[in-house]
C-alpha positions in Angstrom: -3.5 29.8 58.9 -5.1 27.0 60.9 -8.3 25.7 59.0 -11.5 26.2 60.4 -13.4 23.0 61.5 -17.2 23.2 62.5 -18.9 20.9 65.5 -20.7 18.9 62.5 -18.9 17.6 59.2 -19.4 20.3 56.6 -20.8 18.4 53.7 -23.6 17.4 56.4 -25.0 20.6 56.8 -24.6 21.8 53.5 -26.3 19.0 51.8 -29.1 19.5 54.8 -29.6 22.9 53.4 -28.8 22.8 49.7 -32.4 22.4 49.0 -32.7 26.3 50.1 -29.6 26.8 48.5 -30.0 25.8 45.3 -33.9 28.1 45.2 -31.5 30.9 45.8 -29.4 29.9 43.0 -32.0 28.3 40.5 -31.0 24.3 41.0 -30.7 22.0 38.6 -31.2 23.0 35.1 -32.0 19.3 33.3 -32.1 15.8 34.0 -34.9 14.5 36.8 -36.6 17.6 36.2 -39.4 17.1 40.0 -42.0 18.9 38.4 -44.8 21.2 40.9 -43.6 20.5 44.2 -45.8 17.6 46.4 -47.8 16.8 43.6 -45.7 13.9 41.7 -42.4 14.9 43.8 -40.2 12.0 44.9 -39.9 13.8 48.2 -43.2 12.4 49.2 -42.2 8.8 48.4 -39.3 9.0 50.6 -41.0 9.9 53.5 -42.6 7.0 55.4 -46.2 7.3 56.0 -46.7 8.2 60.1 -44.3 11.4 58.9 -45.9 14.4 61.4 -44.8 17.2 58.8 -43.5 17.3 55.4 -41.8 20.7 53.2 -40.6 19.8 49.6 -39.5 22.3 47.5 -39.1 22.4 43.7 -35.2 23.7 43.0 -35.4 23.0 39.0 -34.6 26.3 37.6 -35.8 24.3 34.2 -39.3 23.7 35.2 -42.4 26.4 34.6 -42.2 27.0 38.2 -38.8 28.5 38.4 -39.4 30.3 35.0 -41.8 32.2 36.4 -40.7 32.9 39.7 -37.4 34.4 38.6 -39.8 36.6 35.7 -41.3 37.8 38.4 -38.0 38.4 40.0 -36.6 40.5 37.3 -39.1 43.0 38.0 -37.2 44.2 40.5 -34.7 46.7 40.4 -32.3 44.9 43.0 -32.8 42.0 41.3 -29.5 42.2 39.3 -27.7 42.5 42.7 -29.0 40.0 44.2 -28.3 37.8 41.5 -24.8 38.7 41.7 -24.2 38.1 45.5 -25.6 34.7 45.1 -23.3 34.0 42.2 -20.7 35.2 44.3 -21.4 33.1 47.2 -22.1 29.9 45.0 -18.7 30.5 43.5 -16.9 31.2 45.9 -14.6 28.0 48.0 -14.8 28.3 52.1 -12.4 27.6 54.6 -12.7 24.2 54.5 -12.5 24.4 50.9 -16.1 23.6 50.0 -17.7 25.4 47.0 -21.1 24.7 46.1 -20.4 25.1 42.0 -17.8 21.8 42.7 -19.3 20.1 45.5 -23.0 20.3 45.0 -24.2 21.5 41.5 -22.7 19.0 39.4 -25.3 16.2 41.3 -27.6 18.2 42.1 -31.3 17.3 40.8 -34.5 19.1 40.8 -36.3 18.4 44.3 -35.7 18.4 48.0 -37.7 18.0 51.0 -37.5 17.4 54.7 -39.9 15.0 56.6 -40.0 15.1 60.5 -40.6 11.5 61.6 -40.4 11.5 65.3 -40.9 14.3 68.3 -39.5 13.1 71.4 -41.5 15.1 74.0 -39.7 16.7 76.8 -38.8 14.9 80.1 -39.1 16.4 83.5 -36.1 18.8 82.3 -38.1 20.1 79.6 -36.1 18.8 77.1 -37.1 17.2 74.3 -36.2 16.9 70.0 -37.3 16.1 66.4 -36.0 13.4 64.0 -35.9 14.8 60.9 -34.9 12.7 57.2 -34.0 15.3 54.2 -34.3 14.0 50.5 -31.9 15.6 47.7 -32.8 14.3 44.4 -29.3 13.2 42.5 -28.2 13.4 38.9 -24.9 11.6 39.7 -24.5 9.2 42.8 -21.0 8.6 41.8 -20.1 12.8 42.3 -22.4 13.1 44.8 -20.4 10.6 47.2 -17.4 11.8 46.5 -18.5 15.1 47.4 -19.5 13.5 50.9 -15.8 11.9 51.4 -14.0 14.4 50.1 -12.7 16.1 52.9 -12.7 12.9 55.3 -14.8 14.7 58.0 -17.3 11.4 56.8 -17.1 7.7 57.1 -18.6 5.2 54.7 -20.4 2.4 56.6 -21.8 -1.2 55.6 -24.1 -1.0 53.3 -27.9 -1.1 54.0 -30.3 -2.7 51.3 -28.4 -1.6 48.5 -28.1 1.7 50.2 -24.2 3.1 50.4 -24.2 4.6 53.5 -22.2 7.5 55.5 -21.8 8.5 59.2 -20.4 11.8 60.2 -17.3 11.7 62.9 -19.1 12.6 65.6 -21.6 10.1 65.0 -24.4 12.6 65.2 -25.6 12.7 61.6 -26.1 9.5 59.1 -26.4 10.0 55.3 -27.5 7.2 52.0 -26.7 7.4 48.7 -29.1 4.8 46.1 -30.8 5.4 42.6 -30.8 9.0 42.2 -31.7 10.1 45.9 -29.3 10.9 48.9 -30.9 10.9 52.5 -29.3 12.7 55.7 -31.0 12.2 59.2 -30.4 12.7 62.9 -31.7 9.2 63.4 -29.9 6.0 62.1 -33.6 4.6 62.4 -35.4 7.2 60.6 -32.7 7.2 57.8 -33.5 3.3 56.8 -37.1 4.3 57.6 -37.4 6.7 54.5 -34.8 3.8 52.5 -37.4 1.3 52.7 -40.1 3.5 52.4 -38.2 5.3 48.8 -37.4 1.4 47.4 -40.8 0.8 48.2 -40.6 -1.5 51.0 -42.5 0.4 53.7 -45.4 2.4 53.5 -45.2 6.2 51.7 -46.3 9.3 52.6 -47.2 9.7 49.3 -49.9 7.1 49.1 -51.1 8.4 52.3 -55.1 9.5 51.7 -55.1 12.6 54.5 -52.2 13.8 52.5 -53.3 13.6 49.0 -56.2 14.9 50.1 -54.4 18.0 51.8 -52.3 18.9 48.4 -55.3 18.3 46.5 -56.1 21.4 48.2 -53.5 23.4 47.0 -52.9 24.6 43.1 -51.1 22.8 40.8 -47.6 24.8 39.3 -46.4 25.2 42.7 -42.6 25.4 43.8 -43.0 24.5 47.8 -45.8 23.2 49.6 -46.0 22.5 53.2 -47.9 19.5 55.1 -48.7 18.7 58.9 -50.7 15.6 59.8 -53.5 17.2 62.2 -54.1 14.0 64.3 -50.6 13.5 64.9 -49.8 17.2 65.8 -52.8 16.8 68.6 -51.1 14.3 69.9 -47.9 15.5 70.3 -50.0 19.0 72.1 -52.1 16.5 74.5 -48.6 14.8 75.7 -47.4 18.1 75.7 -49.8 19.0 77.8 -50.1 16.1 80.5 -46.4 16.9 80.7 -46.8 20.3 81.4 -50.1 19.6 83.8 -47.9 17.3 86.0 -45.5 19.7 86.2 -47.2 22.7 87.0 -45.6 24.9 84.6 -47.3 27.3 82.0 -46.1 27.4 78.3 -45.7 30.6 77.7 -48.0 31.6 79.9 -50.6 29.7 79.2 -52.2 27.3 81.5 -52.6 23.8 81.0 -56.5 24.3 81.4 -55.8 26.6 78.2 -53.7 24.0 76.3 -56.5 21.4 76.8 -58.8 23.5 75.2 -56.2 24.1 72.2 -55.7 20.1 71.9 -59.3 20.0 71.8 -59.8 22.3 68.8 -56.5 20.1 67.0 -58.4 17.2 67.5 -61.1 18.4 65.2 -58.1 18.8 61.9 -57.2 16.6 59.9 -54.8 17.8 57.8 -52.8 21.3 57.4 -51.3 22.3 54.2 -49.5 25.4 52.3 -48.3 26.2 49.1 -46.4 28.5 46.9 -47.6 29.3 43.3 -45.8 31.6 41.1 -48.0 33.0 38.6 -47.7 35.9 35.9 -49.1 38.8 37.9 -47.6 37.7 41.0 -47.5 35.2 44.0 -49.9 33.3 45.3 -50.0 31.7 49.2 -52.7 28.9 49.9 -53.4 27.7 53.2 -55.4 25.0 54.4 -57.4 23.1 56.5 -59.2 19.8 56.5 -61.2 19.1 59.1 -62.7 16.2 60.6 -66.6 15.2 60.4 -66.7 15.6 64.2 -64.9 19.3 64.3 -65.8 21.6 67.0 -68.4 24.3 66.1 -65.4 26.6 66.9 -63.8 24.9 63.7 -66.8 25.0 61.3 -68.8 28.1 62.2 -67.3 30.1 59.1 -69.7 30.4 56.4 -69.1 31.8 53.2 -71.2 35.5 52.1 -71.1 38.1 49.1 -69.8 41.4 50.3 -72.4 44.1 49.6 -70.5 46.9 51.5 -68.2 47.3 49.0 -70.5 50.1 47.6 -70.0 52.4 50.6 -66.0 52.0 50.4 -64.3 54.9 48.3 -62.4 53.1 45.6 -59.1 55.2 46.0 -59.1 53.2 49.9 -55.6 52.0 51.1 -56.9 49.3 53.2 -60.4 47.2 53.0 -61.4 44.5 55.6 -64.7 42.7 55.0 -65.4 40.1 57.5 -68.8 38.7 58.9 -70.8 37.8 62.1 -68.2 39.2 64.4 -70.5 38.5 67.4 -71.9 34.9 66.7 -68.2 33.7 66.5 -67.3 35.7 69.7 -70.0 33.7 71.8 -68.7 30.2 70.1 -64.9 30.8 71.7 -66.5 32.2 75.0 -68.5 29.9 75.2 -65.8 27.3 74.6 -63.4 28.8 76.9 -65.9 30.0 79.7 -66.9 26.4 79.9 -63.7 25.5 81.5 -62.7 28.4 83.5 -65.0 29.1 86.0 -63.3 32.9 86.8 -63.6 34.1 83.1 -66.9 33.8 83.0 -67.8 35.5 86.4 -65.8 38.3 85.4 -67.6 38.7 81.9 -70.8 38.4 83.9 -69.7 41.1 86.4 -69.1 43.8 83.5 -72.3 43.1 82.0 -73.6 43.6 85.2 -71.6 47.2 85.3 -72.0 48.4 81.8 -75.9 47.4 81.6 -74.8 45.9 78.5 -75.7 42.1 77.8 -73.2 40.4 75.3 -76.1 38.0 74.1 -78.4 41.0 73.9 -77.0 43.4 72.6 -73.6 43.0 71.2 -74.1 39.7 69.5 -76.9 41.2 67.7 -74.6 44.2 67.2 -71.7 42.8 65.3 -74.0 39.9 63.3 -73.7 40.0 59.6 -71.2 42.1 57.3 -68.7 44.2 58.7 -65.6 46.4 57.0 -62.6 48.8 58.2 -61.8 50.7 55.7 -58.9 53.0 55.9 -58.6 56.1 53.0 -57.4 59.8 52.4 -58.4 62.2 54.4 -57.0 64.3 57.1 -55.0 62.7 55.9 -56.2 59.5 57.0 -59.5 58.4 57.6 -60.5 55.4 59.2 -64.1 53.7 59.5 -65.7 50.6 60.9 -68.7 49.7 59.3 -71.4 47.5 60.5 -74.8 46.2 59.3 -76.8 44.9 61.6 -80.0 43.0 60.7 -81.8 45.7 62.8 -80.4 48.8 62.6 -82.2 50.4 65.2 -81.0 48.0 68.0 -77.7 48.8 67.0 -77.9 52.0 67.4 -79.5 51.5 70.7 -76.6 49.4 71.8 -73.8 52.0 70.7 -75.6 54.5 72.8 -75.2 51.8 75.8 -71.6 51.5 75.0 -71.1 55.3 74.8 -73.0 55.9 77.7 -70.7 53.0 79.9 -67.4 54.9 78.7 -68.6 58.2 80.0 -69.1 56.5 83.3 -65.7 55.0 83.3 -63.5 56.6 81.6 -65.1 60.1 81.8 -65.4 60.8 78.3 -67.8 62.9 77.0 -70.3 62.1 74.2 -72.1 65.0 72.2 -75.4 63.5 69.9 -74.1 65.1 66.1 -74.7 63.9 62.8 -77.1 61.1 63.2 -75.1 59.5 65.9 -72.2 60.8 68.6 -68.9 62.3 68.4 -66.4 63.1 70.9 -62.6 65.1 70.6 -59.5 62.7 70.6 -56.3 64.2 69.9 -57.8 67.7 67.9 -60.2 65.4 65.8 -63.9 64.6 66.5 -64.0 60.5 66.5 -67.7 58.9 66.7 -70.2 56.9 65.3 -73.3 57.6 63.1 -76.2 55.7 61.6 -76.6 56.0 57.6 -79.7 54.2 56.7 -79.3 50.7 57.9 -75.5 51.2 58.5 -73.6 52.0 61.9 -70.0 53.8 61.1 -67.2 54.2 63.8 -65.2 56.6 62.1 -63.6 60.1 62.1 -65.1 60.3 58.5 -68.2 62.4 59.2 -69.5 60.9 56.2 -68.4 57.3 56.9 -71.2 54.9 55.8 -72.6 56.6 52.9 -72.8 55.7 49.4 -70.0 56.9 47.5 -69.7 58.4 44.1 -66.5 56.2 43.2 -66.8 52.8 45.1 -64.6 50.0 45.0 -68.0 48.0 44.0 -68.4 50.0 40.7 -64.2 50.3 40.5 -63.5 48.5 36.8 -59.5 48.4 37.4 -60.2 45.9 41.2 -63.1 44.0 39.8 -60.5 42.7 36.7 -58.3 42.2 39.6 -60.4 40.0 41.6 -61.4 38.0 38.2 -57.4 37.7 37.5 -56.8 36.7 41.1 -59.6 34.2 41.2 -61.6 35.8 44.2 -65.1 34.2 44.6 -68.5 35.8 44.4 -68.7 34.2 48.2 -66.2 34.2 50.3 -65.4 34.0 54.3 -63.6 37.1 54.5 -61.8 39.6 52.2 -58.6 41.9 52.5 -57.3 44.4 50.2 -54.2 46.5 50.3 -53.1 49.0 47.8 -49.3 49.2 48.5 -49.2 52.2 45.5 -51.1 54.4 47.9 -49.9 53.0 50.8 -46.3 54.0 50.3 -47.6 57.9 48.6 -48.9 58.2 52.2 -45.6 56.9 53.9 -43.7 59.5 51.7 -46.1 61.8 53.7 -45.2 61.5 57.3 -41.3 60.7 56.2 -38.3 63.1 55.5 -35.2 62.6 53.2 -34.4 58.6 53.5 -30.8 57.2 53.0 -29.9 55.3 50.1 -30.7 51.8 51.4 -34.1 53.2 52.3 -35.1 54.4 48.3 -33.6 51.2 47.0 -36.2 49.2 49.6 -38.9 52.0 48.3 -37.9 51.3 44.6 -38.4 48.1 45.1 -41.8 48.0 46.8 -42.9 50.7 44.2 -43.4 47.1 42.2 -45.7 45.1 44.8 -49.0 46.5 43.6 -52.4 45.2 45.3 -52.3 42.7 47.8 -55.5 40.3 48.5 -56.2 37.6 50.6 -59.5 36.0 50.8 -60.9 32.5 52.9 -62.8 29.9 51.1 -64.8 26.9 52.4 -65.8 23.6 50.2 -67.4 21.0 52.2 -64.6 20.4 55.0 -62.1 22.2 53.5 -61.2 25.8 54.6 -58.7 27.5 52.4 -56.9 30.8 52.3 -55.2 32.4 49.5 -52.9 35.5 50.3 -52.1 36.8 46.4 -49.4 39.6 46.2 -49.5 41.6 43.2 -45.9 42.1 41.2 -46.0 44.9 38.6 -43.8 45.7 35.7 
């Protein structure tokens, strides 16, 4: 049989990837143990300093990380299968006789990251690329380039500052081997870029302020994190844009009037960042988002409240959204965006003008302060949104407006019932009614009330939200219960196949989900928390 040969040298693209490899199949297991990744990684010092983006990831299966990401893995039922087919597959020799347990494993250390160095924006074709520099740590240079020659699909070159150095056939992809690291770029440049930077000799990405200031962001015991330098990334969208301006060409369908507006709002970030954090009751994503002293209002206008409507939402909920002044941060973007297109905002003016509803007047107001959807049991789902207004009685006023308006356009017929107004949809009366100072959009005709058993008063989410770390204050708040979210699938679902229950048996271990936003000074911050039960 005639071996298989692929358009780029095999032991390029594996080592490219064996970073995600080896966090399939738990890395290195001693020896230049990388620690949390970003924080102290050797990733970072590899990278030189204008890098636009940076991912590292921690592959030591030694380190607390790993420990407890695969605990968290046994709970699983399919875990042991899984575990198998990776075993397999790491065993197992291809057709160009490349096996990760020979090739890769015996040099393999505990980090790995990839830096993007360079966009190249697209000509008048369109066209355009990234240069790109991955770091492998090494336990063994000596196996490691043997690994690279060993099939003769690679080429050492002249060395480069001590570097030994490697170039693919085709001449497309350009590898170094020096003191415990291996590089592999798309750029000759870039690759001696990240040498000198490594050895010290050019400036780091890891001494870089807006990037320590970005992980310092992001918790600790971490196994990836993810960085994007803000300025540079509005760059790279204003050139983008001009590009696309003197073309005449939408991206996407969006103008180039639209992308300004989006370069605009990068302009005001310094700094993006993410992170995953395994911990013992589950996993933990952080985003986020340093801005600059001169950020848009657009960028700042979140501000941090205590969620007080917690009280009215039943505590066996599937689903709890609280979020906060709706309306004020509608007017900022309108604002924003009616400033630069002149037809947007006659149009907006011209259905004011139709409804007899004013946006400033009446739905600002409207949707300003706290507002929740909640979705629970009950027929068998019920659904609410839930508003409170600083004065109640406006608001009501204003959903009469709105109620009014879709009788006159769409026909649909309003009947004044239980403090408020309901009308049929589908078999089921769907309205809205005031409860003291609350306004509920529901088809709950008890949406808004207090409730006997609230998630306030709920002992089992408020340990929860202390084990989770959720703030007295935050910028908004989700919470899922999976559990009951899956009894109510089983509901509306017949007899599933076997691949279906093994997916069911193993979401019956993803408890509660949460995800909350944060703001310290200039730093915004979401955390997305998935619960992993026993």
């Amino acid at each position: 049989m005639k071996r298989r040969t692929f358009s780029r040298p095999r032991a390029f693209a594996v080592l490219a990837a064996c970073g995600l490899l080896a966090a399939g199949c738990g890395g290195s297991s001693g020896g230049g143990s990388a620690g949390a990744a970003g924080t102290d990684g050797l990733g970072a010092q590899a990278a030189p300093a204008t890098s636009i983006a940076f991912f590292d990831v921690n592959i030591d299966r030694g380190s607390d990380g790993w420990k407890q990401l695969l605990a968290l893995g046994q709970r699983f039922p399919s875990w042991p299968k899984l575990m198998a087919q990776i075993q397999s597959g790491v065993n197992s020799v291809d057709s160009n006789g490349t096996s990760f347990n020979r090739d890769i494993e015996p040099w393999l250390g505990g980090e790995a990251s990839v830096a993007v160095t360079g966009v190249t924006v697209g000509g008048s074709a369109g066209s355009g690329g990234a240069q790109y520099v991955v770091f492998v740590q090494s336990t063994d240079d000596s196996k490691l380039e043997a690994s690279l020659t060993r099939d003769g699909t690679t080429v050492k070159g002249a060395p480069y500052n001590g570097w030994d150095t490697f170039t693919s056939k085709d001449g497309k992809t350009f590898a170094a081997v020096h003191d415990g690291a291996l590089l592999v770029s798309n750029s000759q440049t870039a690759l001696h870029a990240a040498a000198d930077a490594h050895d010290g000799k050019a400036d780091q990405l890891a001494n870089v302020q807006t990037y320590k200031d970005a992980l310092a962001a992001l918790p600790k015991d971490n196994i990836a994190v993810g960085y994007v330098d803000g300025a540079q990334l509005a760059t790279l969208t204003q050139l983008a844009t001009a590009q696309a301006s003197s073309r005449g060409v939408q991206a996407g369908g969006v103008s180039p009037t639209q992308l300004n507006s989006f370069t605009n709002q990068l302009k005001g970030v310094r700094a993006l960042s993410f992170s995953l954090t395994p911990e013992d009751q589950g996993l933990r994503f952080r985003f986020a988002e340093l801005l600059s002293k001169d950020a848009p209002a657009t960028l700042t206008s979140a501000k941090a409240y205590t969620p007080a409507l917690e009280a009215n939402v039943p505590a066996d909920s599937y689903v709890y959204l609280s979020f906060h002044d709706l309306g004020p941060t509608l007017k900022q973007v309108l604002t924003s965006i009616g400033a630069s297109q002149a037809q947007l905002t006659q149009a907006f003016a011209q259905i004011q003008t139709q409804t007899g509803i004013s946006f400033d007047n009446d739905v600002v107001p409207l949707l300003t302060g706290e507002h929740a959807i909640v979705v629970g049991p009950g027929l068998p789902v019920s659904a609410a949104l839930l508003l409170k207004p600083t004065d109640a009685a406006a608001g009501e006023a204003t959903m009469r407006k709105i109620t009014a308006a879709l009788t006159k356009s769409a026909g649909v017929q309003f009947t004044d019932a239980n403090g408020g107004q309901t009308t049929q949809l589908g078999g089921v009366a769907v309205g809205w009614r005031r409860s003291g100072d609350l306004l509920a959009v529901s088809n709950d005709p008890k949406a808004g009330d207090p409730v006997s058993s609230s998630l306030a008063d709920d002992a089992n989410w408020k340990a929860f939200e202390k084990a989770v770390g959720v703030p007295d204050q935050v910028t908004g708040l989700l919470y899922l219960d999976v559990g009951r979210l899956l009894g109510l699938a089983k509901t509306f679902t017949s007899d599933s196949s076997a691949s279906d229950k093994e997916a069911l048996d193993n979401l019956a271990h993803v408890g509660r989900v949460v995800a909350y936003g944060t703001t310290d000074g200039d730093t915004v911050t979401v955390d997305l928390f998935i619960e992993i039960t026993k």
